[in-house]
N, C-alpha and C positions, 0 to 999 in steps of 0.2 A: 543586572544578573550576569555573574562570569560565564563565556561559554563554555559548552563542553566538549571535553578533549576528543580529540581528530580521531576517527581509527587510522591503523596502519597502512599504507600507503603503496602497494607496489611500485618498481621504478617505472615499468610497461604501464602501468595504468595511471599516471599521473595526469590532470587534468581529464579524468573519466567519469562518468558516475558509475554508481556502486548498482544502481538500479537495472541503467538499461544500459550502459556501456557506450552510450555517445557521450559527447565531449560536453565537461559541466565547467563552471565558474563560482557554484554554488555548493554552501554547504546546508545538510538537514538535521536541525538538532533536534533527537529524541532524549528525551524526559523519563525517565526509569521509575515508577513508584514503587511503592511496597514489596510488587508482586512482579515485577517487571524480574525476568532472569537474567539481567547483564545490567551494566550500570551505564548510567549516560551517556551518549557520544554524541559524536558528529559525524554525518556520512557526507561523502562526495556526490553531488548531484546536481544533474542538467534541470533546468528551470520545468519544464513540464513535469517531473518525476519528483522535484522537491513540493510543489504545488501540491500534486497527490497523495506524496507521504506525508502532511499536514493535516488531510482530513483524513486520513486511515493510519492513525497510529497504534492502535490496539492493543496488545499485550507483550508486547517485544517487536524489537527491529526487525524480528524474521516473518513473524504474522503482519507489519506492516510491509516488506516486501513482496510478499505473495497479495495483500492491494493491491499494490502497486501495477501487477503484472496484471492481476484481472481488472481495474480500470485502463491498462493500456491496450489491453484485449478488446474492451468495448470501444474504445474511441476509434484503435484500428481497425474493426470487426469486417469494413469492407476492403482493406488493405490485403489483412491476410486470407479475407475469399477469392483473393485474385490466384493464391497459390492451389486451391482448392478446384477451382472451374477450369484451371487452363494450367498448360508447362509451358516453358519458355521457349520450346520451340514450336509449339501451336501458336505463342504472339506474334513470332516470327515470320510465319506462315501464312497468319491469318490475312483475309483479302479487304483489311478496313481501310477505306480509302478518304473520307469524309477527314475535316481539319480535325473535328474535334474526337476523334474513334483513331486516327493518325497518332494524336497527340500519346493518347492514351495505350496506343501499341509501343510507342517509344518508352516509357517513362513507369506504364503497369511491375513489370519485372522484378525495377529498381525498387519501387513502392514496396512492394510484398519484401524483398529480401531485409530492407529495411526495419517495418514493421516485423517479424517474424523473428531480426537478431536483437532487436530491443526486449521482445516478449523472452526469449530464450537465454538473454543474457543470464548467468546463474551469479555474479557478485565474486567477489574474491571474501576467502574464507579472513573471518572478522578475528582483529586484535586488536587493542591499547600498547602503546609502550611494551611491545614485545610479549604481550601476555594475551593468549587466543582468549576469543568468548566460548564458553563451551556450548552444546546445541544438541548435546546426545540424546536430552532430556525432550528435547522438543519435537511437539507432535504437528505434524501439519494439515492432517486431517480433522475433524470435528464431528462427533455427534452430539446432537437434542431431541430429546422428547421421543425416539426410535429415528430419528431421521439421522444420515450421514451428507455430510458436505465436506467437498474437495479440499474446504479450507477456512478457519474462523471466519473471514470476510466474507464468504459467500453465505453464511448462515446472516452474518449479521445484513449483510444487502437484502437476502431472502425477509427476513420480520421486518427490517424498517420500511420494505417495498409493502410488505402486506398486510401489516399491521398501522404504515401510516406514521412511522416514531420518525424523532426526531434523529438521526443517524450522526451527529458528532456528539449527540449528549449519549445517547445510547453506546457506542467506542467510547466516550470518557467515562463513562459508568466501568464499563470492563474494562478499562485499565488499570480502574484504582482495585477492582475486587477480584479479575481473574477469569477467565474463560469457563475454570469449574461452577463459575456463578452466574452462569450466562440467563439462567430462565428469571434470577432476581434483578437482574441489569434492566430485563424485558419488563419486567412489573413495573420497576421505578420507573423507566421509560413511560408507561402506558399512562400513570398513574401522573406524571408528566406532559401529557402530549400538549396539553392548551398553556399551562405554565408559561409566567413571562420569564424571558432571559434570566433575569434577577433573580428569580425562583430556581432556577436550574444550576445556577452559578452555585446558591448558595446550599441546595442540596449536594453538588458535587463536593465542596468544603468539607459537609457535615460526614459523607463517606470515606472522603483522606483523612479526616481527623480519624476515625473511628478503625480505620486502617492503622493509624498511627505514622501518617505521613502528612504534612500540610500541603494544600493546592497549590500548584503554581500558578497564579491567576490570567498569565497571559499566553496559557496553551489551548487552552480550547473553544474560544470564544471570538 
């Protein structure tokens, strides 16, 4: 398979990732279906952020970046409570004397500012060969069924947490059909759960076919 074409590249951001703005060596190729609103690329990414944007591809580059942010949200969840409980100059202050509360008054700070520019990083605005992706269209929020969520992701974390689905087959289901189809992504899901691999492979097929896109067999599995 040819890869797909790089986005554009600032000369300040060169060796960055697109995700969290620390230093990558890696790129992440997103797969465009039917319904995807930009066509293939490849983003610049640090090996933790490309990991993550593998399993949360979703229905465009932009809904897998806002993944991206709420899995880095959860992994750093105690990083950036440090900013939350204390300012840097109550660490400063603070009268912890023990090795390991010592350690943790030098290094707390850094942790959190850390943690917090990754989450915050916003991406540089996307283009191919001189030609922007446009994003006017894109909505970042999401509702189903009356409910609203911050963002496709967290709806899709929300049912696969409580309903028990399987969460790359359920994101491959909405990718090939679209976000507008999210309560039919949840049925095949459902309808799915015990399904071997091979079952789920070959129903994802049957829905790019039917999309009028073939599978690429070695994205989601």
């Amino acid at each position: 398979m040819s890869p797909q074409p790089l986005i554009d590249v600032p000369f300040d951001c060169r060796h960055t990732c697109w995700f969290c703005a620390e230093p990558s060596n890696h790129q992440f190729e997103y797969h465009a279906t039917a319904i995807t609103p930009h066509q293939s690329l490849s983003i610049p990414a640090c090996k933790e952020c490309l990991k993550l944007a593998k399993q949360n591809q979703l229905t465009s580059i932009w809904d897998c970046q806002i993944a991206v942010k709420d899995e880095l949200m959860r992994i750093y969840a105690k990083h950036l409570a440090i900013g939350i409980n204390w300012t840097e100059q109550e660490l400063i202050e603070s009268e912890f004397s023990c090795k390991v509360f010592e350690g943790f008054k030098k290094s707390a700070w850094m942790m959190y500012l850390i943690a917090k520019e990754r989450v915050n990083a916003p991406g540089w605005p996307l283009s191919v060969n001189g030609i922007p992706l446009d994003n006017a269209d894109y909505e970042v929020g999401f509702e189903f069924d009356g409910v609203k969520y911050g963002s496709l992701s967290k709806a899709v974390n929300h049912y696969s947490h409580t309903l028990g689905l399987d969460k790359l087959f359920f994101e491959a289901i909405l990718s090939q059909v679209g976000r507008h189809r999210f309560g039919y992504a949840v049925r095949i899901s459902r309808i799915n759960m015990v399904s071997h691999k091979k079952v789920k492979q070959q129903v994802l097929k049957d829905i790019a076919i039917e999309q009028g896109q073939p599978l690429q067999n070695d994205i989601w599995f």
